[in-house]
C-alpha positions in Angstrom: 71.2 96.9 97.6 74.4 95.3 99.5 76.2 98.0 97.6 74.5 101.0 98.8 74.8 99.5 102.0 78.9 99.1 101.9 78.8 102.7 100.7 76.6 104.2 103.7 78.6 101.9 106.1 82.0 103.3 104.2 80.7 106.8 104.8 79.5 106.2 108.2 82.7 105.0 109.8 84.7 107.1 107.6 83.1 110.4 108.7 83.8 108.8 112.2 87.4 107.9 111.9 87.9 111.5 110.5 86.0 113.3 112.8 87.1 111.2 115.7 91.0 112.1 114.1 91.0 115.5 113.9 89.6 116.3 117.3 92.5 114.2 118.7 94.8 116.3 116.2 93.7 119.2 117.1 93.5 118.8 121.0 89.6 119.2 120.9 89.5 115.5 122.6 91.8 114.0 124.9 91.9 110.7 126.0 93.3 109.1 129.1 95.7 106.3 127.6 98.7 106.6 125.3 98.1 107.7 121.8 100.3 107.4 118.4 100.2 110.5 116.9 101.5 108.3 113.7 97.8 106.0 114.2 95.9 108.7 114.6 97.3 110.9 111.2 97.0 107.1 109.4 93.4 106.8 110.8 92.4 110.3 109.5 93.7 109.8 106.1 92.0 106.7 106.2 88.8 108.3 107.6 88.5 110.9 104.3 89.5 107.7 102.1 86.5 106.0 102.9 84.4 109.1 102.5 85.7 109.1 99.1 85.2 105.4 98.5 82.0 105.2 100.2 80.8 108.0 97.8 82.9 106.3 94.9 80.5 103.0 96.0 77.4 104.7 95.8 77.9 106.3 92.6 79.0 102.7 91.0 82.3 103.8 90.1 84.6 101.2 89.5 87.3 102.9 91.2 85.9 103.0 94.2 86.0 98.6 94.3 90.2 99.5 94.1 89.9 102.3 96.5 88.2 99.8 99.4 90.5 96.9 98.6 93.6 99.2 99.2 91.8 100.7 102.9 91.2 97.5 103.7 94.1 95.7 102.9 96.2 98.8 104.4 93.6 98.5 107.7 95.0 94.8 107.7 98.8 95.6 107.5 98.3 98.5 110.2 96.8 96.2 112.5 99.7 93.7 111.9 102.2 96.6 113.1 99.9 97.7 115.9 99.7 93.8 117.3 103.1 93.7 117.3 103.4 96.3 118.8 100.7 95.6 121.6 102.7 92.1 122.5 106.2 93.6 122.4 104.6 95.6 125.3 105.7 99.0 123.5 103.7 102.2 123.7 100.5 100.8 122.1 97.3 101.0 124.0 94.5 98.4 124.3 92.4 100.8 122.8 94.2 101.1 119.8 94.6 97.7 119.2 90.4 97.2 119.4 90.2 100.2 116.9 92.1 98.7 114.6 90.7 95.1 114.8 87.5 97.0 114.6 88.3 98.9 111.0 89.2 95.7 109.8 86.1 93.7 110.2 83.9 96.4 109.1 86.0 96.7 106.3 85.7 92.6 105.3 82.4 93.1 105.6 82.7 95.8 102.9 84.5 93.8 100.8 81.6 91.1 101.6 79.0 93.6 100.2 80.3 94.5 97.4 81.4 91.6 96.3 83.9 90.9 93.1 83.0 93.9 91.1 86.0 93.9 88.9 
């Protein structure tokens, strides 16, 4: 059962990160602080990542374990560089920082779920 519910939570805020992505991408949504174009391709990717993984989860493939390891481990490093980022007062919004922090502590809480599953 904590499975299935790592994979719908891993669908949910993937299908959010990518949607939320592309219509900053493509111009459909514009917001009123700075943005990283860099962040926002990285969250997108990471977005249809999760879709896959959250589908992987579901399906009890063992890839899928690997798959949510490496988003959230690569969630964790982006945040690191973000952070920095943030305190070295460079172009990083607040919002961004949130977001990321955010992605990370849903994505321990994957990890959580799922448990060792090796």
């Amino acid at each position: 059962m904590k499975v299935k519910f790592a994979s719908i939570l891993s669908i949910a805020v993937g299908l959010f990160s990518f949607i939320s992505g592309m219509t900053a991408l493509t111009g459909i949504r514009e917001v009123e602080y700075f943005t990283l174009t860099t962040l926002i391709v990285y969250n997108t990717i990471a977005g249809m990542a999760a879709l896959i993984g959250g589908i992987g989860l579901w399906n009890k493939k063992q890839w899928a374990v690997k798959l949510t390891a490496t988003i959230a481990g690569a969630h964790l490093i982006v945040l690191t560089f973000v952070s920095f980022g943030y305190m070295q007062e460079g172009p990083v919004a607040v919002e961004s920082l949130y977001a990321m922090v955010f992605r990370v502590v849903v994505w321990a809480v994957i990890i959580v779920l799922i448990g060792n599953r090796k």
